[in-house]
N, C-alpha and C positions, 0 to 999 in steps of 0.2 A: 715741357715747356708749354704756357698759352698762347693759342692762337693768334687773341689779341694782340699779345703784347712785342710784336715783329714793329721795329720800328721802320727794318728795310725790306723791300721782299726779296732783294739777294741774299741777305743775311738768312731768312726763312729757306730760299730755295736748296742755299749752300747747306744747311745743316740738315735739311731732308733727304738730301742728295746723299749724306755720308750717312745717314743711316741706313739708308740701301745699300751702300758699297763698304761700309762695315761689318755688314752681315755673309762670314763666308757662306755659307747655304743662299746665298740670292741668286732669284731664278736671273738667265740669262738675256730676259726680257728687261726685269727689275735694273740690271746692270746696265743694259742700253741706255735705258729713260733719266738714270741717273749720269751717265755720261754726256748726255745728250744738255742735259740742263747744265751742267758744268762746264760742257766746253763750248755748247753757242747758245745756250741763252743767258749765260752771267759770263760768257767770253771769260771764264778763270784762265785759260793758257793764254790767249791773242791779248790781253791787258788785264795780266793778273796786278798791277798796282793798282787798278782803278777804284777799287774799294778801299784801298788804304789811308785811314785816317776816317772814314764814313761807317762803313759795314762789314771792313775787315780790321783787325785788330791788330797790333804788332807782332806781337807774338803766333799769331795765328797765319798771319802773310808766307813765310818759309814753308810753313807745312801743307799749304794751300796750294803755294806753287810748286813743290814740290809731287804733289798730289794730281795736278793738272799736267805735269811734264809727264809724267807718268801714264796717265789717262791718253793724252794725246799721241805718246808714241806706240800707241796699241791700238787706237782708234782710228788712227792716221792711216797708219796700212789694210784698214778694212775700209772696201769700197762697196760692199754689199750692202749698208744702213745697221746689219745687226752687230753693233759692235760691244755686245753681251758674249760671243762665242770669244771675240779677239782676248777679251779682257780677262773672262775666269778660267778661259784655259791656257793664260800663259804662266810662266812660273813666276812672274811680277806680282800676280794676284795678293798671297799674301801681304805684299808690302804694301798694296794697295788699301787693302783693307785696314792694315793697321793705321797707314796716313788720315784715314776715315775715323776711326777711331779717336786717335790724339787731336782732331778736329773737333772731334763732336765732345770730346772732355772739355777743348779748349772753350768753343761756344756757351758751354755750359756754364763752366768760371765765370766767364765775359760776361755773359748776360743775352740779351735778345737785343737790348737798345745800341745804339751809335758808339763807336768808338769815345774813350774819354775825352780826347785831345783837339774834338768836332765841337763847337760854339755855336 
């Protein structure tokens, strides 16, 4: 994908975030910073519709929240800040990864610009 062509920087942030968190081998730092920009700096769990119809896609919204439900309930009960240990060492990982994955497919299809259905 280029740089350039991010028409939102959530839209950017979100699909850089699951590239780190689609990588199972991601250090457990990698996993934090990724979690971190998922759950409070584009608030994907606290208003995951608020991209919807802008910089989240239809199709992409389920798996995104699904993605963030996930994240947060692993994140949540880490009160340390490193919540890279919570994440790749529970047996959610996996599924984490994979929601990363079908993300970053989806983004791809979609494009980097604005939802279609945005004027």
């Amino acid at each position: 994908m280029n740089e350039n062509h991010w028409v939102w920087p959530e839209r950017r942030d979100l699909y850089y975030a699951c590239l780190i968190l689609a990588d199972p081998q991601t250090s457990t730092a990698r996993a934090s910073e990724a979690a971190e920009t998922l759950l409070n700096d584009i608030e994907l769990y606290d208003d995951p519709h608020q991209g919807k119809g802008t910089w989240l896609f239809p199709d992409e919204l389920p798996v995104a929240d699904d993605l963030a439900f996930k994240l947060h309930a692993l994140a949540g009960a880490e009160t340390s800040g490193d919540w890279g240990h919570a994440i790749i060492g529970h047996p959610s990982w996996p599924k984490i990864c994979a929601d990363a994955q079908h993300l970053i497919e989806l983004i791809q299809h979609n494009g980097q610009g604005a939802a279609r259905n945005v004027r």
